[in-house]
VEXTORSE-800320 format. One record per residue (C-alpha): x, y, z. Coordinates in Angstrom, 3 decimals. Layout:
BEGIN
+----------+----------+----------+
:       xx :       yy :       zz :
+----------+----------+----------+
:        X :        Y :        Z :
...
+----------+----------+----------+
This chain:
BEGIN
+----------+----------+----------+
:       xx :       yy :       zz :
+----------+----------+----------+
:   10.237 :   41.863 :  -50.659 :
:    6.745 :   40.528 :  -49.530 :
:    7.099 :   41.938 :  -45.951 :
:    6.248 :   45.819 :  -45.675 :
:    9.266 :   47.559 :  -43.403 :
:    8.572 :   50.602 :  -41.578 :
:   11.598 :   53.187 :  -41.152 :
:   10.672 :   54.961 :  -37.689 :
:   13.161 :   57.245 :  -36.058 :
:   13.322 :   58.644 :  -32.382 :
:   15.902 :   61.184 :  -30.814 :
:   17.882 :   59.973 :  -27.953 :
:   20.328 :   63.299 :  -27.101 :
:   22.068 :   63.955 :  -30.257 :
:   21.739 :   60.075 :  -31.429 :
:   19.473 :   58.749 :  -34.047 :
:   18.250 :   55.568 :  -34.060 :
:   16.566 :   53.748 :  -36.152 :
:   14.117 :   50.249 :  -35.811 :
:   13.385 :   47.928 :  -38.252 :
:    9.921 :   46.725 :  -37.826 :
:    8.576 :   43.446 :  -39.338 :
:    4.703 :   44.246 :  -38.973 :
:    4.074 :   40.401 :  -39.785 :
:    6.406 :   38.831 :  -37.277 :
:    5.682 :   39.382 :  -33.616 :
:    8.711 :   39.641 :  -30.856 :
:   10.680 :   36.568 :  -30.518 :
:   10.126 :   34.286 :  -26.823 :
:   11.288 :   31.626 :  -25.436 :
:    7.845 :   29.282 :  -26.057 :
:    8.257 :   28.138 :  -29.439 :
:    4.380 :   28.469 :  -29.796 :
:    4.133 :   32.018 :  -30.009 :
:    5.779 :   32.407 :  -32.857 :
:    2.824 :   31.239 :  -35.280 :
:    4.552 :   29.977 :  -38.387 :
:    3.902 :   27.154 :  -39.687 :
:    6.889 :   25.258 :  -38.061 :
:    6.237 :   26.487 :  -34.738 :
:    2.544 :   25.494 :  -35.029 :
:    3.705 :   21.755 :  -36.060 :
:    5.722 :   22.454 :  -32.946 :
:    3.077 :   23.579 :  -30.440 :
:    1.203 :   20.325 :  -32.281 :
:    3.846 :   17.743 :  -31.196 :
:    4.204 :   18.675 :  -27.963 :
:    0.219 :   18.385 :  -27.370 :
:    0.124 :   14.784 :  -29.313 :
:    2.497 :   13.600 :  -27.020 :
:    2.576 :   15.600 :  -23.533 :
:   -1.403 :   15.064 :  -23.153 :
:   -1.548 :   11.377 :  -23.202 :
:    0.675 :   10.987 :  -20.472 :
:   -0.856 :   13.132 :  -18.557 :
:   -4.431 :   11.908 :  -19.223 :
:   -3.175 :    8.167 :  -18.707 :
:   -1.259 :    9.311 :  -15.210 :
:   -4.651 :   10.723 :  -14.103 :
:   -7.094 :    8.106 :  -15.378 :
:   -4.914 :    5.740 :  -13.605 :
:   -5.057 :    7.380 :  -10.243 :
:   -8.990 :    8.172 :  -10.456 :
:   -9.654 :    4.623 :  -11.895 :
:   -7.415 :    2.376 :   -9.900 :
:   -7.566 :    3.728 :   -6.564 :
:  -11.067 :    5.538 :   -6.203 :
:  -13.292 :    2.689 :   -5.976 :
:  -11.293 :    1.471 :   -3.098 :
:  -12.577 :    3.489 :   -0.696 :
:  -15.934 :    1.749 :   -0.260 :
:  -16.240 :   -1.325 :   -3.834 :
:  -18.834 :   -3.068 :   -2.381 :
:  -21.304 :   -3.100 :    0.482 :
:  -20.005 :   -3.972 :    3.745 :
:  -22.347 :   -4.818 :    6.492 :
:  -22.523 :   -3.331 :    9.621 :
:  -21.269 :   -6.461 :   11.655 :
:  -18.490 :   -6.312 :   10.001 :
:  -17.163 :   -2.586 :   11.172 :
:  -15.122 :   -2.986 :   14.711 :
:  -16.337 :   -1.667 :   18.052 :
:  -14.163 :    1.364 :   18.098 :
:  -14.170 :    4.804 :   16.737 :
:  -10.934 :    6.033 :   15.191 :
:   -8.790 :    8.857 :   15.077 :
:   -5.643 :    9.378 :   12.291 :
:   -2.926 :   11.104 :   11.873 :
:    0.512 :   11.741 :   10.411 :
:    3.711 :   10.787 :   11.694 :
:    7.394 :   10.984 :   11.781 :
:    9.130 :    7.479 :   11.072 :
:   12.285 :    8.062 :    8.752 :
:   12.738 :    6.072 :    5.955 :
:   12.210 :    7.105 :    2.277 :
:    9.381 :    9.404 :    2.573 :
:    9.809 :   10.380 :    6.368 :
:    6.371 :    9.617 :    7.441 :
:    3.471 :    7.446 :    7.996 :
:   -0.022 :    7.293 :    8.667 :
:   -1.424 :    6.188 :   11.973 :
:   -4.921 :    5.247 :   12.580 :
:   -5.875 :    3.663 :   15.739 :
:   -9.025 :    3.456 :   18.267 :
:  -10.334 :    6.750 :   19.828 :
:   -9.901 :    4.927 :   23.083 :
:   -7.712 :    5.264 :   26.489 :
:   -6.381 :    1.788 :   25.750 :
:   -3.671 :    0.033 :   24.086 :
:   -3.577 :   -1.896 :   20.883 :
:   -0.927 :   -4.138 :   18.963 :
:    1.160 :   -2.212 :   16.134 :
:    0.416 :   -3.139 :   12.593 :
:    2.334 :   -2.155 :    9.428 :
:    0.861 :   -1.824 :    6.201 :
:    2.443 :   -1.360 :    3.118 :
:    0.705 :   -0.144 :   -0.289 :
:    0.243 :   -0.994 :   -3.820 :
:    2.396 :    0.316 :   -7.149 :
:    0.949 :    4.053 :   -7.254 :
:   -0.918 :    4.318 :   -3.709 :
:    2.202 :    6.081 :   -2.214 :
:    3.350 :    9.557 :   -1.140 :
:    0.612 :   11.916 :   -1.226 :
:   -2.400 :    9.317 :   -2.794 :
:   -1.919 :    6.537 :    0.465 :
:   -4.438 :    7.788 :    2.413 :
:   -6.981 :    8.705 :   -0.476 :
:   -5.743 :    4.938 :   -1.622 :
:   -6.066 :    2.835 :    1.279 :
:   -7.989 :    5.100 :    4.322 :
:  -10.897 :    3.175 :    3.801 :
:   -9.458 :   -0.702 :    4.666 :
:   -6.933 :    1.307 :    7.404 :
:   -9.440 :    2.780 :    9.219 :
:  -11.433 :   -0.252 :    9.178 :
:   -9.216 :   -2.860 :   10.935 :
:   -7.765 :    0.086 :   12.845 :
:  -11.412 :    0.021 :   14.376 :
:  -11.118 :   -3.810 :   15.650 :
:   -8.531 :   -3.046 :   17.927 :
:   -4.994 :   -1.977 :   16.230 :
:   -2.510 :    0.866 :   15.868 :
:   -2.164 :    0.901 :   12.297 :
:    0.721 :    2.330 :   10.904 :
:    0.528 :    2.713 :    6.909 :
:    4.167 :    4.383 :    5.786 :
:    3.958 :    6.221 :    2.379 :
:    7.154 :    4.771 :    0.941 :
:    8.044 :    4.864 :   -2.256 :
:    5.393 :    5.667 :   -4.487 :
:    6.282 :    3.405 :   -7.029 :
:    8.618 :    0.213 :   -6.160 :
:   11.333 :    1.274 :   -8.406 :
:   11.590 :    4.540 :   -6.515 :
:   13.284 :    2.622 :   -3.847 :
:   16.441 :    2.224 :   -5.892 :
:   16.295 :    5.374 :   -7.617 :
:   15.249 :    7.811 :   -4.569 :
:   17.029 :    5.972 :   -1.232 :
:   20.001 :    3.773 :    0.002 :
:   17.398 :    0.787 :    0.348 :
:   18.530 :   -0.304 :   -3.211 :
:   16.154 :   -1.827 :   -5.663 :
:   12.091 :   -2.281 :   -5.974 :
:   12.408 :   -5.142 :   -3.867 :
:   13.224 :   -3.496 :   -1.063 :
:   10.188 :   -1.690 :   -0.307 :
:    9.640 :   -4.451 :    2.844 :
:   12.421 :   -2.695 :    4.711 :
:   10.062 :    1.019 :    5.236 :
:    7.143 :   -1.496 :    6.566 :
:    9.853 :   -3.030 :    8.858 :
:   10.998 :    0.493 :    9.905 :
:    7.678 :    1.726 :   10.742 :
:    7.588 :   -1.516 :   13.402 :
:   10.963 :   -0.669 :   14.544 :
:    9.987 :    2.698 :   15.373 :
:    6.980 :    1.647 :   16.868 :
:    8.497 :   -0.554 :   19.171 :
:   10.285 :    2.423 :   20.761 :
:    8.129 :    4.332 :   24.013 :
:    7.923 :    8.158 :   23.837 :
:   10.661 :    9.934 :   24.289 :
:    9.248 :   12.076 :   26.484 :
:    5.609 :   11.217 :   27.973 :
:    4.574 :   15.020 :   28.548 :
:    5.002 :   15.349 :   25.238 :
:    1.719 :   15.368 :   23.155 :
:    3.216 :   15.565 :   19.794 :
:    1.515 :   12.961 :   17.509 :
:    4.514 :   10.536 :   17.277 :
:    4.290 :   10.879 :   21.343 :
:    0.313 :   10.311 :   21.143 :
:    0.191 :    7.296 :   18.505 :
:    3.032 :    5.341 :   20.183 :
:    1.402 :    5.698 :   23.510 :
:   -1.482 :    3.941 :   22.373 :
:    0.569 :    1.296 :   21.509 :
:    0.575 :   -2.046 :   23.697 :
:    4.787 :   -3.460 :   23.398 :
:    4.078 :   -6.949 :   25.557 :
:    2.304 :   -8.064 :   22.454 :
:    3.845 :   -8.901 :   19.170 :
:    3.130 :   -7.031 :   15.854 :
:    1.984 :   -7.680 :   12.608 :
:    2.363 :   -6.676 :    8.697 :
:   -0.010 :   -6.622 :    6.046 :
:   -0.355 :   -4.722 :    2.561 :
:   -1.924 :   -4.829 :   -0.869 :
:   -0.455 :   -6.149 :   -4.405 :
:    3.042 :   -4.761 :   -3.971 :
:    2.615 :   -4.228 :   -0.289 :
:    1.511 :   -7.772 :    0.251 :
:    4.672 :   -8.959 :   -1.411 :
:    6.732 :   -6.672 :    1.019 :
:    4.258 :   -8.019 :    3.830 :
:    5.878 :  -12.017 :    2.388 :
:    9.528 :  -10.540 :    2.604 :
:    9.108 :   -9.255 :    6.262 :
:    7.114 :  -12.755 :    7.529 :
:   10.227 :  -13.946 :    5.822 :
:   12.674 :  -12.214 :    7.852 :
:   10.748 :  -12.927 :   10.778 :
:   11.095 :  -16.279 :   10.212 :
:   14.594 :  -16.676 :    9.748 :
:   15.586 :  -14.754 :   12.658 :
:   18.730 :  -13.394 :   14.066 :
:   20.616 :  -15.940 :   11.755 :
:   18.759 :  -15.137 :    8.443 :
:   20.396 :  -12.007 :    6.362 :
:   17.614 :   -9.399 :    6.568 :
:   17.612 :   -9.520 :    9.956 :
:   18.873 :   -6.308 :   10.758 :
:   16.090 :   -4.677 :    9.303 :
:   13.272 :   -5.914 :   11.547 :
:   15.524 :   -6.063 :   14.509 :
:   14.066 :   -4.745 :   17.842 :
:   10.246 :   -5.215 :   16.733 :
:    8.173 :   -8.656 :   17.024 :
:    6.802 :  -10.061 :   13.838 :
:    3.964 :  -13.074 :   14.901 :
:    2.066 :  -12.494 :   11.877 :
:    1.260 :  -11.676 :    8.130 :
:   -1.816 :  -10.916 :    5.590 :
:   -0.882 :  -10.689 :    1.875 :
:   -3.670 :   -9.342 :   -0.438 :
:   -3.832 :   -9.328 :   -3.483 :
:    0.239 :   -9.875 :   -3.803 :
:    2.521 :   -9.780 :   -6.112 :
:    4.285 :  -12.895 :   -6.287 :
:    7.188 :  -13.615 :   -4.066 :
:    8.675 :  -16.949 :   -5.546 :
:   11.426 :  -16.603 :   -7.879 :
:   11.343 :  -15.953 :  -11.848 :
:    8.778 :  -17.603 :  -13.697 :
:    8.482 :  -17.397 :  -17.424 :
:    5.913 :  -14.474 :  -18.818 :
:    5.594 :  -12.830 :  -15.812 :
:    7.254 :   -9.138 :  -15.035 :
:    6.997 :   -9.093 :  -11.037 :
:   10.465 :   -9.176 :  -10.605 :
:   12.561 :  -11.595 :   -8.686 :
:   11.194 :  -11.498 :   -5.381 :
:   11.790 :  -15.105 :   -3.980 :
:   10.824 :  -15.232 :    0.005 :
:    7.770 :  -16.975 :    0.212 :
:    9.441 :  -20.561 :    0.837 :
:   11.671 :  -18.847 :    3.606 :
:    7.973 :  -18.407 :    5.515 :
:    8.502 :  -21.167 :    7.818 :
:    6.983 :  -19.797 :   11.074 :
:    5.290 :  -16.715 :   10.976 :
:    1.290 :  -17.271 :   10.434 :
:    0.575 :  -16.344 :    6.713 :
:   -2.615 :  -15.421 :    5.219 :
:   -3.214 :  -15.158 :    1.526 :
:   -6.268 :  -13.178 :    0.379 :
:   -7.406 :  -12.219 :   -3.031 :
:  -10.076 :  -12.459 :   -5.651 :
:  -11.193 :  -14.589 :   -8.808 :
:  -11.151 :  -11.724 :  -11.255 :
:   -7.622 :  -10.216 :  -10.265 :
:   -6.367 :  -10.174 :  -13.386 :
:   -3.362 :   -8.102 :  -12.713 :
:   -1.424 :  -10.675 :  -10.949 :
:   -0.209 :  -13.336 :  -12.726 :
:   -2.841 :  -16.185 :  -12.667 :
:   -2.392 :  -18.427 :   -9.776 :
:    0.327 :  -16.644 :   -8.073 :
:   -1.645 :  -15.590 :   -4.839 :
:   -1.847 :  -19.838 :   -4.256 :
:    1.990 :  -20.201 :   -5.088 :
:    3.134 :  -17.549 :   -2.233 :
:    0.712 :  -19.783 :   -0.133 :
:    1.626 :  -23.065 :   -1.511 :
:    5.430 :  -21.965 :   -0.993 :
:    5.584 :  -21.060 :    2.524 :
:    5.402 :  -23.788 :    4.982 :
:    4.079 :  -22.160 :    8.157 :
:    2.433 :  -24.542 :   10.362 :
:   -0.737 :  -21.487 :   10.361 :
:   -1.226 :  -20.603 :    7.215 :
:   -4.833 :  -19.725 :    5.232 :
:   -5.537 :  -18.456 :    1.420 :
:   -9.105 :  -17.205 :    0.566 :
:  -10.160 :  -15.826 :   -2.631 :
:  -13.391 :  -14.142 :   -3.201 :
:  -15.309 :  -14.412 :   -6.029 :
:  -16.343 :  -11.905 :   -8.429 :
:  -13.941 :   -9.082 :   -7.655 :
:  -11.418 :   -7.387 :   -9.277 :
:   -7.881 :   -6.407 :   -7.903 :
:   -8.403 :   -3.586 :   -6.537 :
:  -11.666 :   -3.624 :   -5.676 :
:  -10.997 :   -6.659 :   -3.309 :
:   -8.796 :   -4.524 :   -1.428 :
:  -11.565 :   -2.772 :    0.322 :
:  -12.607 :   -2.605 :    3.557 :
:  -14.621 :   -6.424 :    2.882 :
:  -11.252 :   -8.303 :    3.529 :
:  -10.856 :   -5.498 :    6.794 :
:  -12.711 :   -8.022 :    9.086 :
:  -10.866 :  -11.152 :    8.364 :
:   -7.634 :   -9.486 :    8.378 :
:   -8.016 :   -8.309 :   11.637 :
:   -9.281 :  -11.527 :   12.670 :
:   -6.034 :  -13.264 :   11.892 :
:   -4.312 :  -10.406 :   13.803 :
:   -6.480 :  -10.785 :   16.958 :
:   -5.749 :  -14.917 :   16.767 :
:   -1.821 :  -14.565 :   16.470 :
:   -1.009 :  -10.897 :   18.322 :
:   -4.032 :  -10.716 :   20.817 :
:   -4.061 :  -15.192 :   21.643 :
:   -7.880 :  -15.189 :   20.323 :
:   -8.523 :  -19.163 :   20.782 :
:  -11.887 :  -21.426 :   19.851 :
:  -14.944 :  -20.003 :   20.702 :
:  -13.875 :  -16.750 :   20.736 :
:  -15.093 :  -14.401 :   17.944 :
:  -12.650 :  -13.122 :   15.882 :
:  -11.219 :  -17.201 :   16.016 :
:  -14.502 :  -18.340 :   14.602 :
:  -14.322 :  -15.956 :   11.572 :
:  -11.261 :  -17.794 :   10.540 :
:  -11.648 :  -21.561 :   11.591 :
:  -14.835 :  -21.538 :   12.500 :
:  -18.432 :  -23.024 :   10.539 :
:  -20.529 :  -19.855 :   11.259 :
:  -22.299 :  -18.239 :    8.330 :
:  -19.461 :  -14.959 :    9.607 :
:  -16.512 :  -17.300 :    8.661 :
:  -14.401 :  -17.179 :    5.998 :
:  -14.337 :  -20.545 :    4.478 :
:  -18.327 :  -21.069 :    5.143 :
:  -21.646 :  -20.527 :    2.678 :
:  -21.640 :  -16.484 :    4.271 :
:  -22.931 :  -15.118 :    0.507 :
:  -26.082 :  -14.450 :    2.765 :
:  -24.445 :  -12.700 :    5.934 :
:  -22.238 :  -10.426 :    3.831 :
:  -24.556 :   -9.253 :    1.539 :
:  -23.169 :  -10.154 :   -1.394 :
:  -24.335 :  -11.557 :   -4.666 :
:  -21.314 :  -14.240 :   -4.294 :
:  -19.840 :  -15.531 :   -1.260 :
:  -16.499 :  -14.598 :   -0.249 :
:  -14.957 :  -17.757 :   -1.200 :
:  -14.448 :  -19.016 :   -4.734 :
:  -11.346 :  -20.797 :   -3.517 :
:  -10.425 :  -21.349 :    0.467 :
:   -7.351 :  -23.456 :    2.106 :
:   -6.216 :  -23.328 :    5.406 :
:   -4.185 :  -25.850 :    7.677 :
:   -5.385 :  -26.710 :   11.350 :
:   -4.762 :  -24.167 :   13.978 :
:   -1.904 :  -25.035 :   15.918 :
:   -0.956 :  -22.923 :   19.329 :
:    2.403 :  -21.171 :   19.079 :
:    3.857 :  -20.693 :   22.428 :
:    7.063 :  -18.205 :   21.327 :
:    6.598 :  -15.642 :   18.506 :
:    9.886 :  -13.522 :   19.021 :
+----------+----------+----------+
């Protein structure tokens, strides 16, 4: 026999014992890899070839996707609101219990917004994700309210009753619900007592999100819509939904051959609640042309889509499309009308507006718009 075996022997009372020692084989563990034949090497080899990549392609994802969105492109200085802002986390309920809040650093009151995120900008990565375009219409005047839901859509139906990855709409809606409540107790100064006292209840709220999130953002202008009489009622019941900003969004109308978006089909059930569609020219991770169907579906008297040109999907999601999101907010929850500012960015001919030649205003070496729709403004006198 190849292998040399050592005969040792040790006294133990009046015992003997004796220990066969293999001087080429060291102790047997539980990790395959210590054991360095050449099976357990193919072993140890395997497990790398396969267990690496995932992780290295989970990483790169996060790092690549969602780092640029902090600050893509240059945004000029006009363009940040008037206010300071403070943020904070927050206990809502719903699939991951809380929410971030960002709002003014000011005595006053502000509408609520909800904002819901993209596939993999959830949980722990939302406010790494999204701070950036938060704190930014946050700083026009708004409580915004950013819940960290599931952290991919699919964890809806795998991780909560909500059922299903289109369902992610119903944690945006909750967040509004929750916010339409006062402080339980005003001496309180825990932060759910702090951000929902900055919150101003006579005015009517608003929902807007990114790729996935703008879907969910279509599903709860949806429910708006409908009403008390439409089926997903119950979920936005008790807040006041006047108004909606998709960017970037997955579409929301039905199957369509080719594409793998699910079956998400609210975007024709839009039929009141003001809708705007923004995205970009080089979002290639949409389906081509959806971003104009969700538009082209709903019939809202108020609707707008805008697409910019020469940005990616994610990178359009940055604080650039901050400014005219909050200035359909301020027209629909705060009753901004013509010649007021934040009106003018949206229907107005100013080199600040949306649908002008503003390539030279913003700074950019394209204008915003490769692409921008909107109908007439028309004056709605009841939101909710």
């Amino acid at each position: 026999m190849a292998d040399s075996l050592e005969l040792a022997s040790r006294e133990s009372g009046d015992s003997v014992r004796l220990i066969l020692v293999d001087n080429d084989e060291e102790p047997t563990t539980s990790c395959c890899c210590n054991r360095w034949s050449r099976g357990r090497k193919c072993c140890c080899f395997l497990l790398l070839v396969f267990f690496l990549p995932v992780v290295a392609f989970g990483l790169a994802f996060i790092f690549i996707a969602y780092l640029p969105i902090e600050n893509p492109i240059p945004v000029p200085e006009w363009a940040h609101g008037p206010y300071k802002t403070t943020e904070m986390l927050v206990h809502v309920g719903g699939m991951y219990k809380d929410a971030w809040a960002f709002y003014p650093d000011h005595n006053g009151t502000f509408p609520a917004l909800a904002f819901s995120h993209g596939d993999g900008g959830g949980g722990f990565l939302l406010h790494w994700a999204f701070s950036g375009i938060l704190r930014m219409v946050a700083s026009h005047g708004f409580v915004v309210l950013a819940h960290k839901s599931c952290f991919w859509p699919w964890d809806c139906g795998t991780l909560s009753h909500d059922g299903g990855p289109n369902f992610q709409w119903r944690d945006q809606a909750r967040t509004l619900v929750w916010a339409a409540s006062p402080p339980s107790d005003s001496g309180n100064d825990s932060p759910e007592s702090r951000v929902l006292s900055r919150i101003n209840r006579e005015l009517p709220m608003g929902v807007f999100g990114q790729s996935t999130g703008g879907r969910t953002s279509i599903q709860a202008a949806a429910a708006a819509s409908e009403g008390p009489s439409g089926l997903d009622y119950t979920y936005i019941n008790g807040s006041c939904i006047a108004a909606a900003v998709a960017l970037h969004p997955d579409p929301c109308i039905g199957p369509h051959k080719d594409w793998r978006h699910g079956t998400c089909d609210r975007a024709s059930a839009i039929t009141k609640t003001p809708l705007a569609v923004f995205t970009s020219e080089l979002d290639t991770t949409e389906p081509a042309g959806s971003a104009k169907m969700n538009y082209d579906a709903a019939s809202s008297t108020n609707k707008i889509f805008a697409s910019m040109a020469g940005v990616s999907h994610i990178k359009g999601t940055g604080p650039i499309w901050a400014l005219y999101t909050a200035a359909w907010f301020h027209i629909y929850l705060n009753g901004e009308s013509q010649g007021d500012y934040y009106f003018d960015l949206i229907y107005g001919n100013s080199t600040r507006s949306i649908c002008s030649e503003n390539k030279n205003e913003m700074q950019m070496d394209e204008p915003i718009e490769d692409m921008c729709y909107f109908e007439d403004f028309v004056k709605l006198d009841n939101y909710c």
